[in-house]
C-alpha positions in Angstrom: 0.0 0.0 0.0 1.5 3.5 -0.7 2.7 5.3 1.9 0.8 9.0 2.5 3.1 12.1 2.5 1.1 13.1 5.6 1.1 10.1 7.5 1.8 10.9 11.4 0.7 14.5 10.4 -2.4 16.8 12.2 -3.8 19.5 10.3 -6.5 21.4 11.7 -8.9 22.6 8.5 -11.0 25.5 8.7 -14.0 26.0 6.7 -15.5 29.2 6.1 -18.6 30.7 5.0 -18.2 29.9 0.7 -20.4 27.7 -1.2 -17.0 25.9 -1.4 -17.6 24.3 1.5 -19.4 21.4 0.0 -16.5 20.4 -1.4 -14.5 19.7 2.6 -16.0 16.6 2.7 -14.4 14.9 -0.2 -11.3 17.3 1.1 -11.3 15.9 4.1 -11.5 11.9 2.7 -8.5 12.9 0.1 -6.1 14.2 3.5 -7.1 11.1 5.3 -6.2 9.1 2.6 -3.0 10.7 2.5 -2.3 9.7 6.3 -3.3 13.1 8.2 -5.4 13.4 11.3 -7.8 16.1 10.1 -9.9 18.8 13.0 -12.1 20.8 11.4 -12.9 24.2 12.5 -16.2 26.4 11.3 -17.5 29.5 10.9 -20.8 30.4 12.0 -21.5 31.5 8.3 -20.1 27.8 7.8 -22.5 25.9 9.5 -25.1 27.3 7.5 -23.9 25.7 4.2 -22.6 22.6 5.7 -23.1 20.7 8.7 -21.1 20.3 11.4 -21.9 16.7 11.8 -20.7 16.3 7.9 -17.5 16.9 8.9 -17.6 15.4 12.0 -18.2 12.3 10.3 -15.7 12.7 7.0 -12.4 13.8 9.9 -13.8 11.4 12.6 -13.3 14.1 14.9 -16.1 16.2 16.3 -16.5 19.7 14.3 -15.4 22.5 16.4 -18.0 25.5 15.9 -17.4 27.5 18.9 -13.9 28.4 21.2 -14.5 27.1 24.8 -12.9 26.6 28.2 -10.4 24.0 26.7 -8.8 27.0 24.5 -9.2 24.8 21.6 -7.1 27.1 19.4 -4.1 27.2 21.8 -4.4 22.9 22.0 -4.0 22.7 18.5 -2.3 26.1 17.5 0.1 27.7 20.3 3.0 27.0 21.3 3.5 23.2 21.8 0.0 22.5 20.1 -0.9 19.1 18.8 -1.5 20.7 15.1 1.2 20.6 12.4 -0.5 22.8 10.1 -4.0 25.0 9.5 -5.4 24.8 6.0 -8.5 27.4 5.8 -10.3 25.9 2.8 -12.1 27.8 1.8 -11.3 30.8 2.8 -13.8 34.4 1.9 -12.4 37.5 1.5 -13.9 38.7 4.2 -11.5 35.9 7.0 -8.4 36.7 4.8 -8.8 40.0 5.6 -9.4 39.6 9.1 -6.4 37.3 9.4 -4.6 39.8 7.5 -5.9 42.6 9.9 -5.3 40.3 13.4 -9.0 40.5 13.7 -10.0 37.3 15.8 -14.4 37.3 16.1 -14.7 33.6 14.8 -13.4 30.0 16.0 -11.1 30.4 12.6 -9.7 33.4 12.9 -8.4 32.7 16.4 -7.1 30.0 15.4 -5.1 31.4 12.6 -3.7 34.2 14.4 -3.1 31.5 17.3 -1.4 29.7 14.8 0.4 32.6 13.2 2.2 33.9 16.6 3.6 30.0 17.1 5.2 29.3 13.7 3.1 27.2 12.7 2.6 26.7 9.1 -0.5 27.8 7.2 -2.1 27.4 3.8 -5.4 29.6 2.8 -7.3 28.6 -0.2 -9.4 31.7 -1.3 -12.9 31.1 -2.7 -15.3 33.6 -3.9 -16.7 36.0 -6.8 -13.6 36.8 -9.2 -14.4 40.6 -8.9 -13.7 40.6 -4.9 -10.6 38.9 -5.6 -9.8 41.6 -7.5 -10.5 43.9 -4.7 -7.4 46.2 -3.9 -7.3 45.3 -0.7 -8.1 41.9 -0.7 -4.6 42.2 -3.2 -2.6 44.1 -0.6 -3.9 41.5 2.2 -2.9 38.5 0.0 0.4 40.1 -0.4 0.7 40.4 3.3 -0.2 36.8 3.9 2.3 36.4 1.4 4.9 38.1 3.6 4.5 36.5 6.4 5.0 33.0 5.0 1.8 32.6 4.3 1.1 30.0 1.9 -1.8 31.2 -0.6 -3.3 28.6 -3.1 -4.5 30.3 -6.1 -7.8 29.7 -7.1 -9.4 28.4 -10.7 -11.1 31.9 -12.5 -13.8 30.3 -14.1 -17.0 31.5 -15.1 -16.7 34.9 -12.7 -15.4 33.5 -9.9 -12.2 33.0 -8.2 -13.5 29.1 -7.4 -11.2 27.1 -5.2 -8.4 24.9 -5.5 -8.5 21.7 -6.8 -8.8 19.2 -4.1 -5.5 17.4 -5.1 -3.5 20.4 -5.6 -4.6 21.7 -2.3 -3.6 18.1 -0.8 0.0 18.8 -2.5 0.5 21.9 -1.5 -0.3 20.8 2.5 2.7 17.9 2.1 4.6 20.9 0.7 4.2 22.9 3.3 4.8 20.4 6.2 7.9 21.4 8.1 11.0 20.1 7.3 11.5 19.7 3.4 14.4 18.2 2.2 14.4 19.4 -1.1 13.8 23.4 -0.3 15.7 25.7 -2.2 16.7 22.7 -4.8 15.9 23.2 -8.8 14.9 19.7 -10.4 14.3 18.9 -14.2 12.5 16.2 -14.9 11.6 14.9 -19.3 8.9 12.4 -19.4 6.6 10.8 -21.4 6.2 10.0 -25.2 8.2 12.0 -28.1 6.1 12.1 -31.1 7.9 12.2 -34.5 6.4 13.5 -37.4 6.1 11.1 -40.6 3.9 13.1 -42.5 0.9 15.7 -41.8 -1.0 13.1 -40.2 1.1 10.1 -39.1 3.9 10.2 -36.2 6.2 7.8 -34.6 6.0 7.1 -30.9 5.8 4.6 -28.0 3.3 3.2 -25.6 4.6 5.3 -22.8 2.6 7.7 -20.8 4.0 9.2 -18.8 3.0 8.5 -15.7 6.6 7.5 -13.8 7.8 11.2 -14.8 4.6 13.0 -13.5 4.9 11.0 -10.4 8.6 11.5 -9.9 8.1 15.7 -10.4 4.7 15.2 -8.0 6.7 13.5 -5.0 9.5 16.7 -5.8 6.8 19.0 -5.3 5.8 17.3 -2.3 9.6 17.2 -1.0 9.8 21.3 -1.5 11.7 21.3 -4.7 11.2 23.7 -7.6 10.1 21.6 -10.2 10.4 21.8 -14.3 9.3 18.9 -16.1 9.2 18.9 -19.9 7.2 16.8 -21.8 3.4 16.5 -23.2 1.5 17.0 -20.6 0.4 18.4 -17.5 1.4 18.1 -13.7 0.1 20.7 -11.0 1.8 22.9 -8.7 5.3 22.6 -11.2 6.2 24.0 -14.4 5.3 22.5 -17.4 7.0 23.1 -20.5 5.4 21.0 -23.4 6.9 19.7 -26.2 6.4 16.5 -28.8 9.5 15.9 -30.7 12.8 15.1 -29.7 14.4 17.5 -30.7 11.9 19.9 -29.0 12.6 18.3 -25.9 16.5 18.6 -26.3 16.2 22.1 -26.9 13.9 23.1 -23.9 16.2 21.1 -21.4 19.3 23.2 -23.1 16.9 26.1 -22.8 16.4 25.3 -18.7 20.2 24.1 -18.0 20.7 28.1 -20.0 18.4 29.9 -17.4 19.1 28.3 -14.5 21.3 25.1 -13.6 19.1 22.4 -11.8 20.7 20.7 -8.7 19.1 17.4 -10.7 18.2 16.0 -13.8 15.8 12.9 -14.1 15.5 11.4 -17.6 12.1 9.6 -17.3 11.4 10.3 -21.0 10.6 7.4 -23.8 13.2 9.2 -25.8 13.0 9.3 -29.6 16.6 7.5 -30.9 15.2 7.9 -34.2 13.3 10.1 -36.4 12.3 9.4 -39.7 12.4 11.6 -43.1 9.6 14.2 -42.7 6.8 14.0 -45.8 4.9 16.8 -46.8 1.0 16.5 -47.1 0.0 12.8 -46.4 1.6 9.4 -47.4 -0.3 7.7 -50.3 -1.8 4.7 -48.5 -2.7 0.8 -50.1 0.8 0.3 -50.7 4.5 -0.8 -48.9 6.8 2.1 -47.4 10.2 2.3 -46.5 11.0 5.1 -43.8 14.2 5.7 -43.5 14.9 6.7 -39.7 18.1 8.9 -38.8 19.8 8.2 -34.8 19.0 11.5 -32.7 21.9 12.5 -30.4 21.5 11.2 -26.5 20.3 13.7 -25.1 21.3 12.6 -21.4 25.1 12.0 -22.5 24.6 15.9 -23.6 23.4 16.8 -19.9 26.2 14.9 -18.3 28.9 16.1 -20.1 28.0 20.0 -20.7 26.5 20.1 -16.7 28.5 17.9 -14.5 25.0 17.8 -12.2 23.7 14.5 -10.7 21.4 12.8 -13.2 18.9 9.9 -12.8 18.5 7.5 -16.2 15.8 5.2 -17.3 16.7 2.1 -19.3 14.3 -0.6 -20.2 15.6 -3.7 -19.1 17.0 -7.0 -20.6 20.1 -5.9 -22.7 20.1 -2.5 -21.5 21.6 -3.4 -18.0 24.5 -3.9 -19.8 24.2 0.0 -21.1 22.7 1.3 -17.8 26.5 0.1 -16.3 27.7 2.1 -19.0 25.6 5.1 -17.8 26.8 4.8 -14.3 30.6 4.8 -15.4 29.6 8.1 -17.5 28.5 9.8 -14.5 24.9 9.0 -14.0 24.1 8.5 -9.9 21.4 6.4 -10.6 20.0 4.2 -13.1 16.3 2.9 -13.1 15.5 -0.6 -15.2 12.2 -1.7 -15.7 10.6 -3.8 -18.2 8.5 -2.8 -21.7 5.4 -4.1 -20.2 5.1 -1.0 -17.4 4.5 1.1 -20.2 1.1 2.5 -20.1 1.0 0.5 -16.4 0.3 2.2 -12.8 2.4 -0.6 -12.2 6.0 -1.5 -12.4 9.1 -3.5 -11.4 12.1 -2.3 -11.6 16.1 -2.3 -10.6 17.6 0.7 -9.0 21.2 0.6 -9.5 23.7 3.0 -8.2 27.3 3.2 -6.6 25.7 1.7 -3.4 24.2 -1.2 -5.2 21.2 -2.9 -7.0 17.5 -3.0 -5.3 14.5 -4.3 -7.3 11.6 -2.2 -6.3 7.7 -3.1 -7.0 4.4 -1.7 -6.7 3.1 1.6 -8.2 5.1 4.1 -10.0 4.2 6.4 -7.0 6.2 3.9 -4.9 9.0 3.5 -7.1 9.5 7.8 -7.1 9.3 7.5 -3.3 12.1 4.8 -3.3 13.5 6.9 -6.2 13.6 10.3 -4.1 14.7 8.2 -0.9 17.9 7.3 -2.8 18.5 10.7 -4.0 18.0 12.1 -0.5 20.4 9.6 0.6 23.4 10.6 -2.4 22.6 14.2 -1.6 25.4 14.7 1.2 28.2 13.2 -1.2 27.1 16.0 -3.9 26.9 18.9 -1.7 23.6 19.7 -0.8 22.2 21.5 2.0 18.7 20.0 2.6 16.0 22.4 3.9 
Protein backbone atom coordinates (compact mmCIF):
# COMPACT_ATOMS: atom_id res chain seq x y z
CA UNK A 1 0.00 0.00 0.00
CA UNK A 2 1.48 3.55 -0.70
CA UNK A 3 2.72 5.31 1.92
CA UNK A 4 0.76 8.99 2.46
CA UNK A 5 3.15 12.13 2.47
CA UNK A 6 1.09 13.13 5.58
CA UNK A 7 1.10 10.14 7.54
CA UNK A 8 1.80 10.87 11.38
CA UNK A 9 0.67 14.51 10.38
CA UNK A 10 -2.36 16.79 12.24
CA UNK A 11 -3.84 19.47 10.27
CA UNK A 12 -6.54 21.44 11.70
CA UNK A 13 -8.93 22.60 8.50
CA UNK A 14 -10.98 25.55 8.65
CA UNK A 15 -13.96 25.96 6.73
CA UNK A 16 -15.49 29.16 6.14
CA UNK A 17 -18.64 30.68 4.98
CA UNK A 18 -18.17 29.91 0.69
CA UNK A 19 -20.44 27.73 -1.20
CA UNK A 20 -16.97 25.94 -1.38
CA UNK A 21 -17.61 24.28 1.51
CA UNK A 22 -19.43 21.45 -0.02
CA UNK A 23 -16.55 20.41 -1.35
CA UNK A 24 -14.47 19.67 2.55
CA UNK A 25 -16.04 16.63 2.68
CA UNK A 26 -14.38 14.91 -0.21
CA UNK A 27 -11.27 17.33 1.08
CA UNK A 28 -11.25 15.89 4.05
CA UNK A 29 -11.48 11.89 2.72
CA UNK A 30 -8.46 12.91 0.14
CA UNK A 31 -6.12 14.23 3.49
CA UNK A 32 -7.06 11.09 5.25
CA UNK A 33 -6.24 9.14 2.55
CA UNK A 34 -3.00 10.66 2.51
CA UNK A 35 -2.32 9.69 6.28
CA UNK A 36 -3.28 13.12 8.17
CA UNK A 37 -5.40 13.43 11.26
CA UNK A 38 -7.78 16.15 10.14
CA UNK A 39 -9.86 18.80 12.97
CA UNK A 40 -12.11 20.78 11.37
CA UNK A 41 -12.90 24.22 12.54
CA UNK A 42 -16.22 26.41 11.25
CA UNK A 43 -17.49 29.47 10.90
CA UNK A 44 -20.79 30.38 12.03
CA UNK A 45 -21.53 31.51 8.29
CA UNK A 46 -20.06 27.76 7.78
CA UNK A 47 -22.50 25.92 9.53
CA UNK A 48 -25.05 27.34 7.46
CA UNK A 49 -23.86 25.67 4.16
CA UNK A 50 -22.58 22.55 5.68
CA UNK A 51 -23.13 20.66 8.73
CA UNK A 52 -21.14 20.33 11.37
CA UNK A 53 -21.89 16.68 11.79
CA UNK A 54 -20.75 16.26 7.91
CA UNK A 55 -17.49 16.91 8.88
CA UNK A 56 -17.60 15.44 12.03
CA UNK A 57 -18.15 12.33 10.26
CA UNK A 58 -15.66 12.73 7.05
CA UNK A 59 -12.41 13.82 9.93
CA UNK A 60 -13.76 11.39 12.63
CA UNK A 61 -13.25 14.07 14.93
CA UNK A 62 -16.09 16.22 16.26
CA UNK A 63 -16.46 19.67 14.27
CA UNK A 64 -15.36 22.54 16.40
CA UNK A 65 -18.02 25.50 15.89
CA UNK A 66 -17.39 27.52 18.93
CA UNK A 67 -13.90 28.42 21.25
CA UNK A 68 -14.50 27.05 24.84
CA UNK A 69 -12.94 26.65 28.22
CA UNK A 70 -10.39 24.01 26.74
CA UNK A 71 -8.78 27.02 24.53
CA UNK A 72 -9.16 24.77 21.58
CA UNK A 73 -7.06 27.08 19.37
CA UNK A 74 -4.14 27.18 21.84
CA UNK A 75 -4.35 22.95 21.98
CA UNK A 76 -4.04 22.67 18.45
CA UNK A 77 -2.34 26.09 17.55
CA UNK A 78 0.06 27.70 20.25
CA UNK A 79 2.96 26.98 21.29
CA UNK A 80 3.49 23.18 21.76
CA UNK A 81 0.04 22.48 20.14
CA UNK A 82 -0.87 19.08 18.82
CA UNK A 83 -1.53 20.75 15.14
CA UNK A 84 1.18 20.57 12.45
CA UNK A 85 -0.48 22.77 10.10
CA UNK A 86 -3.99 25.04 9.53
CA UNK A 87 -5.36 24.77 6.02
CA UNK A 88 -8.50 27.43 5.85
CA UNK A 89 -10.29 25.95 2.75
CA UNK A 90 -12.14 27.76 1.84
CA UNK A 91 -11.28 30.84 2.81
CA UNK A 92 -13.75 34.45 1.92
CA UNK A 93 -12.39 37.48 1.51
CA UNK A 94 -13.91 38.73 4.16
CA UNK A 95 -11.50 35.92 7.03
CA UNK A 96 -8.40 36.72 4.79
CA UNK A 97 -8.77 40.00 5.56
CA UNK A 98 -9.38 39.64 9.09
CA UNK A 99 -6.35 37.26 9.36
CA UNK A 100 -4.56 39.78 7.45
CA UNK A 101 -5.89 42.56 9.95
CA UNK A 102 -5.28 40.31 13.36
CA UNK A 103 -9.02 40.51 13.70
CA UNK A 104 -10.01 37.27 15.76
CA UNK A 105 -14.36 37.32 16.10
CA UNK A 106 -14.69 33.61 14.80
CA UNK A 107 -13.45 29.96 15.97
CA UNK A 108 -11.11 30.43 12.65
CA UNK A 109 -9.67 33.41 12.88
CA UNK A 110 -8.45 32.74 16.40
CA UNK A 111 -7.13 29.96 15.40
CA UNK A 112 -5.15 31.45 12.58
CA UNK A 113 -3.74 34.22 14.38
CA UNK A 114 -3.10 31.48 17.28
CA UNK A 115 -1.35 29.68 14.76
CA UNK A 116 0.39 32.65 13.21
CA UNK A 117 2.16 33.87 16.56
CA UNK A 118 3.59 30.00 17.06
CA UNK A 119 5.23 29.34 13.75
CA UNK A 120 3.10 27.21 12.73
CA UNK A 121 2.63 26.74 9.07
CA UNK A 122 -0.52 27.79 7.24
CA UNK A 123 -2.09 27.44 3.83
CA UNK A 124 -5.38 29.65 2.82
CA UNK A 125 -7.33 28.59 -0.22
CA UNK A 126 -9.40 31.68 -1.27
CA UNK A 127 -12.88 31.14 -2.68
CA UNK A 128 -15.29 33.65 -3.93
CA UNK A 129 -16.67 36.03 -6.75
CA UNK A 130 -13.56 36.79 -9.16
CA UNK A 131 -14.39 40.62 -8.88
CA UNK A 132 -13.71 40.58 -4.92
CA UNK A 133 -10.61 38.90 -5.57
CA UNK A 134 -9.80 41.62 -7.51
CA UNK A 135 -10.52 43.94 -4.70
CA UNK A 136 -7.39 46.16 -3.89
CA UNK A 137 -7.32 45.27 -0.68
CA UNK A 138 -8.09 41.88 -0.71
CA UNK A 139 -4.61 42.20 -3.16
CA UNK A 140 -2.57 44.14 -0.56
CA UNK A 141 -3.92 41.45 2.22
CA UNK A 142 -2.94 38.53 0.00
CA UNK A 143 0.39 40.06 -0.38
CA UNK A 144 0.70 40.41 3.32
CA UNK A 145 -0.18 36.76 3.90
CA UNK A 146 2.29 36.36 1.39
CA UNK A 147 4.91 38.08 3.61
CA UNK A 148 4.54 36.52 6.43
CA UNK A 149 4.98 32.95 4.95
CA UNK A 150 1.77 32.58 4.33
CA UNK A 151 1.08 30.03 1.90
CA UNK A 152 -1.79 31.22 -0.59
CA UNK A 153 -3.26 28.61 -3.11
CA UNK A 154 -4.46 30.26 -6.12
CA UNK A 155 -7.84 29.70 -7.12
CA UNK A 156 -9.37 28.45 -10.74
CA UNK A 157 -11.07 31.93 -12.50
CA UNK A 158 -13.80 30.27 -14.13
CA UNK A 159 -16.96 31.51 -15.08
CA UNK A 160 -16.70 34.89 -12.71
CA UNK A 161 -15.42 33.51 -9.89
CA UNK A 162 -12.16 33.04 -8.15
CA UNK A 163 -13.50 29.12 -7.40
CA UNK A 164 -11.23 27.08 -5.22
CA UNK A 165 -8.40 24.94 -5.52
CA UNK A 166 -8.51 21.67 -6.79
CA UNK A 167 -8.84 19.16 -4.13
CA UNK A 168 -5.46 17.40 -5.08
CA UNK A 169 -3.48 20.39 -5.60
CA UNK A 170 -4.60 21.67 -2.34
CA UNK A 171 -3.63 18.09 -0.75
CA UNK A 172 -0.04 18.82 -2.50
CA UNK A 173 0.51 21.94 -1.54
CA UNK A 174 -0.33 20.80 2.47
CA UNK A 175 2.68 17.91 2.12
CA UNK A 176 4.57 20.88 0.72
CA UNK A 177 4.16 22.90 3.32
CA UNK A 178 4.82 20.38 6.24
CA UNK A 179 7.85 21.45 8.15
CA UNK A 180 10.97 20.08 7.32
CA UNK A 181 11.45 19.65 3.43
CA UNK A 182 14.37 18.15 2.21
CA UNK A 183 14.38 19.42 -1.11
CA UNK A 184 13.84 23.44 -0.31
CA UNK A 185 15.70 25.68 -2.24
CA UNK A 186 16.74 22.74 -4.79
CA UNK A 187 15.87 23.24 -8.75
CA UNK A 188 14.86 19.68 -10.44
CA UNK A 189 14.29 18.93 -14.20
CA UNK A 190 12.49 16.19 -14.93
CA UNK A 191 11.58 14.87 -19.27
CA UNK A 192 8.90 12.41 -19.45
CA UNK A 193 6.60 10.76 -21.44
CA UNK A 194 6.16 10.04 -25.24
CA UNK A 195 8.18 12.05 -28.11
CA UNK A 196 6.08 12.12 -31.09
CA UNK A 197 7.91 12.20 -34.53
CA UNK A 198 6.42 13.48 -37.36
CA UNK A 199 6.07 11.13 -40.62
CA UNK A 200 3.87 13.07 -42.48
CA UNK A 201 0.92 15.73 -41.76
CA UNK A 202 -1.04 13.05 -40.18
CA UNK A 203 1.14 10.12 -39.05
CA UNK A 204 3.86 10.21 -36.16
CA UNK A 205 6.15 7.84 -34.60
CA UNK A 206 6.01 7.11 -30.87
CA UNK A 207 5.79 4.61 -28.00
CA UNK A 208 3.31 3.25 -25.59
CA UNK A 209 4.58 5.27 -22.80
CA UNK A 210 2.63 7.71 -20.76
CA UNK A 211 3.99 9.24 -18.77
CA UNK A 212 3.02 8.48 -15.72
CA UNK A 213 6.57 7.53 -13.76
CA UNK A 214 7.75 11.24 -14.79
CA UNK A 215 4.62 13.00 -13.45
CA UNK A 216 4.87 10.95 -10.38
CA UNK A 217 8.64 11.49 -9.88
CA UNK A 218 8.08 15.71 -10.38
CA UNK A 219 4.72 15.23 -8.00
CA UNK A 220 6.74 13.50 -4.99
CA UNK A 221 9.54 16.71 -5.84
CA UNK A 222 6.84 19.05 -5.33
CA UNK A 223 5.80 17.34 -2.34
CA UNK A 224 9.62 17.21 -1.00
CA UNK A 225 9.75 21.26 -1.53
CA UNK A 226 11.65 21.27 -4.66
CA UNK A 227 11.24 23.74 -7.62
CA UNK A 228 10.05 21.55 -10.19
CA UNK A 229 10.41 21.75 -14.28
CA UNK A 230 9.26 18.94 -16.13
CA UNK A 231 9.20 18.87 -19.93
CA UNK A 232 7.16 16.79 -21.83
CA UNK A 233 3.42 16.49 -23.17
CA UNK A 234 1.46 16.97 -20.58
CA UNK A 235 0.44 18.38 -17.47
CA UNK A 236 1.39 18.08 -13.69
CA UNK A 237 0.10 20.74 -11.04
CA UNK A 238 1.79 22.91 -8.74
CA UNK A 239 5.31 22.58 -11.21
CA UNK A 240 6.22 24.02 -14.39
CA UNK A 241 5.34 22.50 -17.36
CA UNK A 242 6.96 23.05 -20.52
CA UNK A 243 5.36 20.96 -23.44
CA UNK A 244 6.89 19.71 -26.16
CA UNK A 245 6.35 16.51 -28.76
CA UNK A 246 9.53 15.89 -30.73
CA UNK A 247 12.77 15.06 -29.67
CA UNK A 248 14.35 17.51 -30.65
CA UNK A 249 11.92 19.86 -28.99
CA UNK A 250 12.58 18.35 -25.92
CA UNK A 251 16.49 18.63 -26.34
CA UNK A 252 16.18 22.13 -26.91
CA UNK A 253 13.89 23.14 -23.87
CA UNK A 254 16.16 21.12 -21.39
CA UNK A 255 19.29 23.18 -23.09
CA UNK A 256 16.93 26.13 -22.78
CA UNK A 257 16.44 25.28 -18.69
CA UNK A 258 20.19 24.11 -18.04
CA UNK A 259 20.69 28.12 -20.01
CA UNK A 260 18.38 29.93 -17.39
CA UNK A 261 19.08 28.27 -14.54
CA UNK A 262 21.31 25.08 -13.59
CA UNK A 263 19.12 22.45 -11.79
CA UNK A 264 20.68 20.69 -8.73
CA UNK A 265 19.14 17.42 -10.69
CA UNK A 266 18.19 15.99 -13.83
CA UNK A 267 15.77 12.95 -14.06
CA UNK A 268 15.49 11.44 -17.60
CA UNK A 269 12.08 9.64 -17.33
CA UNK A 270 11.44 10.28 -20.95
CA UNK A 271 10.60 7.39 -23.84
CA UNK A 272 13.23 9.22 -25.80
CA UNK A 273 13.03 9.29 -29.64
CA UNK A 274 16.58 7.46 -30.92
CA UNK A 275 15.19 7.94 -34.21
CA UNK A 276 13.35 10.08 -36.36
CA UNK A 277 12.28 9.38 -39.68
CA UNK A 278 12.40 11.58 -43.08
CA UNK A 279 9.57 14.17 -42.69
CA UNK A 280 6.85 13.98 -45.77
CA UNK A 281 4.87 16.82 -46.77
CA UNK A 282 0.99 16.48 -47.09
CA UNK A 283 0.04 12.82 -46.35
CA UNK A 284 1.62 9.45 -47.41
CA UNK A 285 -0.32 7.72 -50.30
CA UNK A 286 -1.80 4.69 -48.49
CA UNK A 287 -2.68 0.84 -50.09
CA UNK A 288 0.84 0.33 -50.74
CA UNK A 289 4.48 -0.78 -48.85
CA UNK A 290 6.77 2.09 -47.36
CA UNK A 291 10.19 2.33 -46.48
CA UNK A 292 10.97 5.14 -43.76
CA UNK A 293 14.22 5.71 -43.54
CA UNK A 294 14.90 6.74 -39.75
CA UNK A 295 18.06 8.87 -38.78
CA UNK A 296 19.80 8.17 -34.81
CA UNK A 297 18.96 11.46 -32.66
CA UNK A 298 21.93 12.48 -30.40
CA UNK A 299 21.55 11.16 -26.49
CA UNK A 300 20.26 13.69 -25.07
CA UNK A 301 21.29 12.61 -21.38
CA UNK A 302 25.10 12.01 -22.49
CA UNK A 303 24.64 15.95 -23.64
CA UNK A 304 23.43 16.82 -19.93
CA UNK A 305 26.19 14.94 -18.27
CA UNK A 306 28.89 16.14 -20.05
CA UNK A 307 28.01 19.99 -20.70
CA UNK A 308 26.50 20.14 -16.71
CA UNK A 309 28.48 17.92 -14.51
CA UNK A 310 24.97 17.79 -12.21
CA UNK A 311 23.74 14.54 -10.71
CA UNK A 312 21.42 12.82 -13.18
CA UNK A 313 18.90 9.86 -12.82
CA UNK A 314 18.51 7.53 -16.16
CA UNK A 315 15.78 5.21 -17.30
CA UNK A 316 16.73 2.13 -19.28
CA UNK A 317 14.25 -0.58 -20.22
CA UNK A 318 15.60 -3.69 -19.12
CA UNK A 319 16.99 -7.01 -20.59
CA UNK A 320 20.11 -5.87 -22.73
CA UNK A 321 20.07 -2.51 -21.46
CA UNK A 322 21.62 -3.42 -18.02
CA UNK A 323 24.48 -3.87 -19.84
CA UNK A 324 24.17 -0.01 -21.05
CA UNK A 325 22.70 1.32 -17.84
CA UNK A 326 26.47 0.15 -16.29
CA UNK A 327 27.69 2.15 -19.04
CA UNK A 328 25.63 5.12 -17.82
CA UNK A 329 26.80 4.84 -14.34
CA UNK A 330 30.63 4.77 -15.36
CA UNK A 331 29.60 8.09 -17.52
CA UNK A 332 28.51 9.77 -14.53
CA UNK A 333 24.93 9.04 -14.03
CA UNK A 334 24.08 8.51 -9.95
CA UNK A 335 21.44 6.44 -10.57
CA UNK A 336 20.02 4.24 -13.06
CA UNK A 337 16.29 2.87 -13.10
CA UNK A 338 15.51 -0.55 -15.17
CA UNK A 339 12.20 -1.71 -15.75
CA UNK A 340 10.55 -3.80 -18.16
CA UNK A 341 8.49 -2.76 -21.69
CA UNK A 342 5.39 -4.08 -20.17
CA UNK A 343 5.10 -1.05 -17.41
CA UNK A 344 4.47 1.13 -20.24
CA UNK A 345 1.13 2.52 -20.12
CA UNK A 346 1.00 0.46 -16.44
CA UNK A 347 0.27 2.21 -12.82
CA UNK A 348 2.38 -0.63 -12.20
CA UNK A 349 6.03 -1.50 -12.38
CA UNK A 350 9.08 -3.52 -11.38
CA UNK A 351 12.05 -2.33 -11.62
CA UNK A 352 16.06 -2.27 -10.63
CA UNK A 353 17.63 0.67 -9.01
CA UNK A 354 21.23 0.56 -9.51
CA UNK A 355 23.70 3.04 -8.18
CA UNK A 356 27.26 3.15 -6.56
CA UNK A 357 25.73 1.75 -3.41
CA UNK A 358 24.21 -1.25 -5.19
CA UNK A 359 21.24 -2.95 -6.95
CA UNK A 360 17.52 -3.01 -5.32
CA UNK A 361 14.47 -4.30 -7.32
CA UNK A 362 11.60 -2.20 -6.31
CA UNK A 363 7.75 -3.10 -6.96
CA UNK A 364 4.42 -1.72 -6.67
CA UNK A 365 3.11 1.60 -8.19
CA UNK A 366 5.09 4.07 -10.00
CA UNK A 367 4.19 6.43 -6.99
CA UNK A 368 6.23 3.90 -4.86
CA UNK A 369 9.01 3.52 -7.07
CA UNK A 370 9.46 7.80 -7.11
CA UNK A 371 9.25 7.47 -3.31
CA UNK A 372 12.14 4.81 -3.33
CA UNK A 373 13.51 6.90 -6.15
CA UNK A 374 13.61 10.28 -4.06
CA UNK A 375 14.69 8.21 -0.93
CA UNK A 376 17.86 7.25 -2.78
CA UNK A 377 18.52 10.69 -4.01
CA UNK A 378 17.95 12.10 -0.55
CA UNK A 379 20.38 9.62 0.59
CA UNK A 380 23.35 10.61 -2.40
CA UNK A 381 22.64 14.18 -1.61
CA UNK A 382 25.40 14.69 1.16
CA UNK A 383 28.23 13.22 -1.20
CA UNK A 384 27.07 16.00 -3.89
CA UNK A 385 26.90 18.86 -1.69
CA UNK A 386 23.62 19.71 -0.80
CA UNK A 387 22.24 21.49 1.96
CA UNK A 388 18.73 20.03 2.56
CA UNK A 389 16.05 22.42 3.90
Amino acid sequence: MESGILSGKRIVLGVTGSIAAVETVRLAHALRREGAEITAVMTDAATRIIHPDALTYSTGHDAITSLSGRVEHVAFCGDGGCADLLLIAPCTANTLCKIAGGIDDTPVTTFASTALGSGMPVVVVPAMHESMYRHPGVTDCIRRLSSWNVRIVPPRIEEGKAKIAGIGEIVLWCGREMPGSPLAGKHVLITSGPCREPVDDIRVITTRSTGRMGRELALQAFRLGAEVTIVHSGMVPCVRNITVETAREMRDAVHRVCAERIPDLYISAAAISDFAPEYQKGKLRSGHTLSLPLHPLPKLIDEVISRYSIPVIAFKLGGDEEERAEILLHKGASLVVINGPETMGSDTTEAVISGSSGREQVKGTKRELAERIWERVLSLSPSWGWQQG
